[in-house]
C-alpha positions as CSV (number, residue, x, y, z in Angstrom):
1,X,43.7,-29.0,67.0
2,X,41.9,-31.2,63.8
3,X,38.6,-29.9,63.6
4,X,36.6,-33.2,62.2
5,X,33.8,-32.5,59.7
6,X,33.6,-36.1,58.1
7,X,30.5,-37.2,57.9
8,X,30.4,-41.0,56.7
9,X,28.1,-41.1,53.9
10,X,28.2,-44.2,51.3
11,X,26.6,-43.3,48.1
12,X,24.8,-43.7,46.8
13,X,22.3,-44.0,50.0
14,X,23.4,-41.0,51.6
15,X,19.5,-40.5,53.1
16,X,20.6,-43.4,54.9
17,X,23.0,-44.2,58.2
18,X,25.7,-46.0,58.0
19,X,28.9,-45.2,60.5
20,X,32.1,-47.0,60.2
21,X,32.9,-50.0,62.5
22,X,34.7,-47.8,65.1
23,X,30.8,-46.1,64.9
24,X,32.4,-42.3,64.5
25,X,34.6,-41.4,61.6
26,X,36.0,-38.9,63.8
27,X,36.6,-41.9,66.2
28,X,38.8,-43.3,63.6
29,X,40.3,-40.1,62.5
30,X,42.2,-40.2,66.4
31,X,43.0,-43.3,65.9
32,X,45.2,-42.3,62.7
33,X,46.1,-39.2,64.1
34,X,47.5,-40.4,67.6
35,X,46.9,-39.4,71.0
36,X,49.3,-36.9,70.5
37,X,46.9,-34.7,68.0
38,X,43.3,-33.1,69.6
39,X,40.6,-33.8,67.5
40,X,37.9,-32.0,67.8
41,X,34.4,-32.8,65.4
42,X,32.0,-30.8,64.7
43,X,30.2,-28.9,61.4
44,X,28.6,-32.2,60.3
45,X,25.4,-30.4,60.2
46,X,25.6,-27.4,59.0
47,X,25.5,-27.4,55.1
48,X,28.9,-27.1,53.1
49,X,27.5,-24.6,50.5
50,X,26.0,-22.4,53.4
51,X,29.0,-22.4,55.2
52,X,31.2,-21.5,52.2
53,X,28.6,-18.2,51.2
54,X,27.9,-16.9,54.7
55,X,24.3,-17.9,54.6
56,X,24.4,-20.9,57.5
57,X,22.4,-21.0,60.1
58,X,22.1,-22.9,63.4
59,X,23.8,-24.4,66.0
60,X,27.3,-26.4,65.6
61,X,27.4,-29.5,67.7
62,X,31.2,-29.5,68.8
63,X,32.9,-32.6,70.4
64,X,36.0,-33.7,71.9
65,X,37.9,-34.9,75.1
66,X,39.5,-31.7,75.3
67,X,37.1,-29.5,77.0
68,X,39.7,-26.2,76.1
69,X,39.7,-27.3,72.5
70,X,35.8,-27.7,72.5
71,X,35.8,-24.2,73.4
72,X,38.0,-23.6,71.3
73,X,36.0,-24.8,68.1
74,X,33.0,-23.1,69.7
75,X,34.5,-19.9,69.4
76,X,35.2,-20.4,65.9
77,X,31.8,-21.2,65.0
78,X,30.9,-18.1,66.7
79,X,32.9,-16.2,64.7
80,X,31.3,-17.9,61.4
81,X,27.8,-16.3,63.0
82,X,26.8,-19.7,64.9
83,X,26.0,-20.7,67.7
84,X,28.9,-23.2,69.2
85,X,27.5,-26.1,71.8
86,X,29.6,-28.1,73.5
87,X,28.1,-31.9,73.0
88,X,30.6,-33.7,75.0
89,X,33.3,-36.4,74.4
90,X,34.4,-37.5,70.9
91,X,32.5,-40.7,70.8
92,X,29.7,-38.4,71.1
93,X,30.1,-37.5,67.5
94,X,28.4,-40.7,66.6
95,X,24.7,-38.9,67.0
96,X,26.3,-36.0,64.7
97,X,27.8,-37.8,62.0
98,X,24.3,-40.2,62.2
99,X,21.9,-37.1,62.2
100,X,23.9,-35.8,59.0
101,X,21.8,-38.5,57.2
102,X,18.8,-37.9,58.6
103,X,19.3,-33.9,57.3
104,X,20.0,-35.3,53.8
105,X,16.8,-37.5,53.6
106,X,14.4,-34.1,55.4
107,X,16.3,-31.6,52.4
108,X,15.7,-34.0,49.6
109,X,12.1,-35.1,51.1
110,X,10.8,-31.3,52.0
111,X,13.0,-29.8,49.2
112,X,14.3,-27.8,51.5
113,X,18.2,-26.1,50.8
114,X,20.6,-27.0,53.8
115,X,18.4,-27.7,56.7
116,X,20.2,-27.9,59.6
117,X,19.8,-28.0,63.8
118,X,18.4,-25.7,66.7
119,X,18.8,-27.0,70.0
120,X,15.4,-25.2,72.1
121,X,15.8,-24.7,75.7
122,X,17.3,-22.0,77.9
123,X,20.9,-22.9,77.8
124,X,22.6,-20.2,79.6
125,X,26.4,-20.2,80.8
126,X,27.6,-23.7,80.9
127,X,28.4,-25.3,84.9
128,X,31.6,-26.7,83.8
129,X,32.4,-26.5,80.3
């Protein structure tokens, strides 16, 4: 499995988003890869520096066609102290890798220091994860 964290940013207007012609980088990270490697993306909004000193918060978006390897990743962001959701098919990471942008433009706007994303709702045990 490749977990995918690429989030396509073009500086210097990283406030603003711009996704590659195949509209996901991790999209075009299978393509390179081949069908033959899982990729799984996910960690697009959680900030880098919180990750790498324990401090990050939030929920982890995880995608892939894989449903195992989704789980997979989940349970690694678990580990991390996260909460891992399962948000579908690859393509899906297109409103990941987007959002990423939008997080950049709130953190510089509200000077706030890695904001990141809380899905509300009662999501229990998944039907068929």
């Amino acid at each position: 499995i490749v977990v995918d964290t690429t989030v396509p940013l073009v500086p210097p207007k990283v406030a603003r988003v711009q996704l590659p012609p195949e509209d996901s980088a991790a999209v075009a990270g299978q393509a390179i890869l081949g069908q033959e490697v899982t990729v799984v993306s996910a960690f697009h909004n959680i900030a880098a520096h919180r990750l790498a000193d324990g401090s990050a918060e939030g929920d982890v978006l995880v995608f892939g066609d894989s449903k195992a390897a989704r789980a997979r990743v989940a349970t690694l962001a678990e580990a991390l102290g996260l909460r891992g959701l399962h948000g579908g098919v690859l393509a899906n990471s297109t409103a990941a890798e987007a959002l990423t942008s939008v997080l950049v433009f709130l953190n510089r706007f509200y000077g706030a220091d890695g904001a990141g994303l809380r899905i509300t709702g009662d999501l229990m045990q998944p039907k068929d994860a």
